[in-house]
KEVO-26308 format. One record per residue (C-alpha): residue in three letters; residue number from 1; x negated, y negated, z negated. Coordinates in steps of 0.5 Angstrom, whole numbers, plus 500, padded with zeros to 3 digits. Example, Ala and Ser with C-alpha at 12.3 -4.5 7.8 and 13.67 -1.06 7.14 Angstrom:
BEGIN
<pt><residu>ala</residu><num>1</num><X>475</X><Y>509</Y><Z>484</Z></pt>
<pt><residu>ser</residu><num>2</num><X>473</X><Y>502</Y><Z>486</Z></pt>
//
This chain:
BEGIN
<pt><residu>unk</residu><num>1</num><X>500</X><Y>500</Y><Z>500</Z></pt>
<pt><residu>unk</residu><num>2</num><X>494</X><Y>496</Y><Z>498</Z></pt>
<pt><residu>unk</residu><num>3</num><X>492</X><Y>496</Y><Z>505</Z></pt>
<pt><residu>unk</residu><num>4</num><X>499</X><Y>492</Y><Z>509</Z></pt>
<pt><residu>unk</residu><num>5</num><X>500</X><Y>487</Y><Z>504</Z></pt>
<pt><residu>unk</residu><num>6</num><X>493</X><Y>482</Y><Z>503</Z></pt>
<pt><residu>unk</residu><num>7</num><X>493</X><Y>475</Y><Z>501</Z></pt>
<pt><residu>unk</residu><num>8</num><X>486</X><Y>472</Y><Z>503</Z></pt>
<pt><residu>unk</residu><num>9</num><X>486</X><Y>465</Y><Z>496</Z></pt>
<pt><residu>unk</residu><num>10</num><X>482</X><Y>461</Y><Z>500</Z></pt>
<pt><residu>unk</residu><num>11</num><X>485</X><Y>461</Y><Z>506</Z></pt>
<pt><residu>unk</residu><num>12</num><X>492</X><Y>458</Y><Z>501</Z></pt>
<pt><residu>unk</residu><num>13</num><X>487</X><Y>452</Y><Z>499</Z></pt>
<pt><residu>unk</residu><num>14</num><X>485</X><Y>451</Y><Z>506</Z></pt>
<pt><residu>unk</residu><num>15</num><X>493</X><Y>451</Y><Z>507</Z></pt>
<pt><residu>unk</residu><num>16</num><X>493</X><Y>446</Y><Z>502</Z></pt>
<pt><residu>unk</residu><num>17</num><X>487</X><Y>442</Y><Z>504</Z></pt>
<pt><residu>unk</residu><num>18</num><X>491</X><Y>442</Y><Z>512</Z></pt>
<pt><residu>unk</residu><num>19</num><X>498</X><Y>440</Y><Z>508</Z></pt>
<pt><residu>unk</residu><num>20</num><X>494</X><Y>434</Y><Z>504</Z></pt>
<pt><residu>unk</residu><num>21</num><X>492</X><Y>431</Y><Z>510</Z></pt>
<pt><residu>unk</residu><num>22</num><X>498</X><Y>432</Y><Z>514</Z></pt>
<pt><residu>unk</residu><num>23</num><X>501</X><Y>427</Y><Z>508</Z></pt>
<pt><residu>unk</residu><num>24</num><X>495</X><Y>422</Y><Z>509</Z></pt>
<pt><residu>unk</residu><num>25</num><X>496</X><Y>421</Y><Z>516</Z></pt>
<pt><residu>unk</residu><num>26</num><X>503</X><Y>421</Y><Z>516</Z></pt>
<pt><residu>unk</residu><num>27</num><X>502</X><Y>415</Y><Z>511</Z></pt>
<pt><residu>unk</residu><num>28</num><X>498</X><Y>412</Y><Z>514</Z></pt>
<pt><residu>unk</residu><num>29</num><X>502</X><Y>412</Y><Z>520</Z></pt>
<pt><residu>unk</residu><num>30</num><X>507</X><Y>410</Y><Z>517</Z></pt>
<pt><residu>unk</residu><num>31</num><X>503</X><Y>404</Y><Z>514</Z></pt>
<pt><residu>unk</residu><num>32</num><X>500</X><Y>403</Y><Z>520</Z></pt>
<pt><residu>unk</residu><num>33</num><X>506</X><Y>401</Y><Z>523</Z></pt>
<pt><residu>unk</residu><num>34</num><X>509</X><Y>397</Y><Z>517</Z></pt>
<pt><residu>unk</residu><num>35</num><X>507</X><Y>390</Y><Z>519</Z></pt>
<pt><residu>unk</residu><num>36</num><X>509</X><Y>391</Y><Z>526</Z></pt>
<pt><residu>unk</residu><num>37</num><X>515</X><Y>387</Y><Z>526</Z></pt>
<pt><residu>unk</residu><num>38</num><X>520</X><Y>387</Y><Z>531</Z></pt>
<pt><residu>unk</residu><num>39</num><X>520</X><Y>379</Y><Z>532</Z></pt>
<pt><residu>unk</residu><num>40</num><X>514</X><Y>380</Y><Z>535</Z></pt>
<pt><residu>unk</residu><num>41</num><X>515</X><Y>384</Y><Z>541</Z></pt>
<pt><residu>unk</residu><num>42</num><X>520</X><Y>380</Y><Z>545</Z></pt>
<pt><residu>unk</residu><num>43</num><X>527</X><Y>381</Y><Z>547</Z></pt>
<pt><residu>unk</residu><num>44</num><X>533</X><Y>381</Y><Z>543</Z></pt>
<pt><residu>unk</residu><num>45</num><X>535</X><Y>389</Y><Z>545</Z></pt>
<pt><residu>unk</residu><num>46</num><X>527</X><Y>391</Y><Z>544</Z></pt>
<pt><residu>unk</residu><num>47</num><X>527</X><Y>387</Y><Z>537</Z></pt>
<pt><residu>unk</residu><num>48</num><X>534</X><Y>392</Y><Z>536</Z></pt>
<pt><residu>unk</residu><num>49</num><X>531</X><Y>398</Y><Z>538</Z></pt>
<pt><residu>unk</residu><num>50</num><X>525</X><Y>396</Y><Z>535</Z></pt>
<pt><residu>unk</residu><num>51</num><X>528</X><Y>395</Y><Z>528</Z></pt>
<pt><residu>unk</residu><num>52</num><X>532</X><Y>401</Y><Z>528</Z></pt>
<pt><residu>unk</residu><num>53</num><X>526</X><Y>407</Y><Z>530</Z></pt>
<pt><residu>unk</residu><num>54</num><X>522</X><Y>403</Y><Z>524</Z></pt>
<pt><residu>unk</residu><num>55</num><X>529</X><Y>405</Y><Z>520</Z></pt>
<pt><residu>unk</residu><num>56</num><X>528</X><Y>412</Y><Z>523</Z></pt>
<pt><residu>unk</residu><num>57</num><X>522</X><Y>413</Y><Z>523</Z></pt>
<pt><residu>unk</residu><num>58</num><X>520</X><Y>411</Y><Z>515</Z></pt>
<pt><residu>unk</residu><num>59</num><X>527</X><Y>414</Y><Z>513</Z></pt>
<pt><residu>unk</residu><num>60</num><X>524</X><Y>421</Y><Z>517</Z></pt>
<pt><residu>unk</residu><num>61</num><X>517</X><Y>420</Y><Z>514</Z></pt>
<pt><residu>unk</residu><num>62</num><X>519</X><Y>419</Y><Z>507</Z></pt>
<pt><residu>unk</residu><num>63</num><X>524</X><Y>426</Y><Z>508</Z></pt>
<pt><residu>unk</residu><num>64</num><X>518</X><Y>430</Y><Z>512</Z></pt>
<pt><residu>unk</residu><num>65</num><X>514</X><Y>427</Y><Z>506</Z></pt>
<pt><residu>unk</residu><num>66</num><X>518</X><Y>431</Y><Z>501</Z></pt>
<pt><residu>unk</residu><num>67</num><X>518</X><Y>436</Y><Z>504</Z></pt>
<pt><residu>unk</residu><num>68</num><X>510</X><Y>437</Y><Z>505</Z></pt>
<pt><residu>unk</residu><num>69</num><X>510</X><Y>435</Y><Z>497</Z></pt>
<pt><residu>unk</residu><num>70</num><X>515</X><Y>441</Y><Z>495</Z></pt>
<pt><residu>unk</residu><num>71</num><X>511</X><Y>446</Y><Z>500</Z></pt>
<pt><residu>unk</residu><num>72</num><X>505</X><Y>444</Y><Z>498</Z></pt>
<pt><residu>unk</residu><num>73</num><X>507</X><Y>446</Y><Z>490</Z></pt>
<pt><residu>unk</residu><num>74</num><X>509</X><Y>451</Y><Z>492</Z></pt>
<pt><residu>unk</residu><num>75</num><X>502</X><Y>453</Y><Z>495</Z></pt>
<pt><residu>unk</residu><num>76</num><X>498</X><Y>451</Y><Z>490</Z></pt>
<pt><residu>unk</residu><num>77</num><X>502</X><Y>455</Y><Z>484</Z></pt>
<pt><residu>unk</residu><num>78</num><X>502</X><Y>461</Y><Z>489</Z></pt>
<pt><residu>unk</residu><num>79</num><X>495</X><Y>461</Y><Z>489</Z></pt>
<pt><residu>unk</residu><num>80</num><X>493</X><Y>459</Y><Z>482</Z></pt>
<pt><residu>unk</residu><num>81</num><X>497</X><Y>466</Y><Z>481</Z></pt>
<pt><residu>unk</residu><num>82</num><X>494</X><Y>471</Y><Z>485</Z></pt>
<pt><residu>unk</residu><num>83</num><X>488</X><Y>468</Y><Z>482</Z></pt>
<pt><residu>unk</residu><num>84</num><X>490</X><Y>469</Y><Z>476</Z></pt>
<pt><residu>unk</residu><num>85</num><X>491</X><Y>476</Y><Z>478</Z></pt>
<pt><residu>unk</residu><num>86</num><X>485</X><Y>477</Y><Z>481</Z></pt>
<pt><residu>unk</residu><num>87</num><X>482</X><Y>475</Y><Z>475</Z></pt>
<pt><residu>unk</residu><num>88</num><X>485</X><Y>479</Y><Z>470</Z></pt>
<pt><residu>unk</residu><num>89</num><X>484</X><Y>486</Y><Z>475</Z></pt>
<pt><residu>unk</residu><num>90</num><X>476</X><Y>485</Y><Z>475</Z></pt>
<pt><residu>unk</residu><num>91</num><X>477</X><Y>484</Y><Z>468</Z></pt>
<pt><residu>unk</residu><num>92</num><X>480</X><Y>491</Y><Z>467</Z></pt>
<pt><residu>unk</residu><num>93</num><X>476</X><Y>494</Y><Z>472</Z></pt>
<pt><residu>unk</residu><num>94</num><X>470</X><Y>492</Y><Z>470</Z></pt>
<pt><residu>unk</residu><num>95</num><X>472</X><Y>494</Y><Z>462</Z></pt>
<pt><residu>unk</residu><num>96</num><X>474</X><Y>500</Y><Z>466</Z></pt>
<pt><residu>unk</residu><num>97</num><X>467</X><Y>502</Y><Z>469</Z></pt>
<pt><residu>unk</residu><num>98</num><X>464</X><Y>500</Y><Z>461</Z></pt>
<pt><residu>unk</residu><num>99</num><X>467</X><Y>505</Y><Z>458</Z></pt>
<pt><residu>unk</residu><num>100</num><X>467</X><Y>511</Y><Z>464</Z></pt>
<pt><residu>unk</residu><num>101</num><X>460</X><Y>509</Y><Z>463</Z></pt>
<pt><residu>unk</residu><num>102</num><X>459</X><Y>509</Y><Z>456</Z></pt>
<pt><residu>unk</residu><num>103</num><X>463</X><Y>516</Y><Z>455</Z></pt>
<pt><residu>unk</residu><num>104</num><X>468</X><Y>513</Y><Z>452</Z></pt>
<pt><residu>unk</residu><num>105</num><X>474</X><Y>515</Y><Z>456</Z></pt>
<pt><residu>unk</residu><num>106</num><X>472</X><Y>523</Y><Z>455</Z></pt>
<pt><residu>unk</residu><num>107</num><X>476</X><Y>527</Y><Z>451</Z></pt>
//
């Protein structure tokens, strides 16, 4: 069984590292575009068009944000879990092969 199901750890912090940066850009996408202001672009039509993506554009980001955030807690409990796991395992296995060598498990 052990042999289908593996989870490789820092492959879920490289993840996490991926997901961080997506939040990064998106801010900064985000910023970037902040002191455009429609006023600035020209006509009337274009100044509406412009303001309504600016309103769809920072409502989208803020909701792809929340998103990415809940993903990312959920990844670094995930792995903060199975390090948890892979530690307590070498810990008794290594206990294990102390008291085999030791003779401690014979009867």
């Amino acid at each position: 069984m052990g042999e289908q199901f593996k989870t490789d750890v820092d492959q879920l912090g490289q993840f996490l590292t991926t997901l961080e940066g997506c939040v990064r850009e998106l801010n900064e996408a985000r910023s970037a575009l902040a002191h455009v202001r429609a006023d600035q672009i020209g006509t009337g039509r274009l100044d509406e068009a412009c303001d309504g993506f600016q309103e769809r554009w920072r409502y989208g980001s803020e909701q792809t944000k929340k998103m990415v955030d809940a993903i990312s807690e959920g990844v670094k409990a995930t792995k903060q879990n199975y390090q948890e796991i892979e530690e307590a395992l070498a810990k008794t296995l290594t206990q294990i092969a102390q008291k085999t060598a030791s003779g401690g498990g014979q009867k």
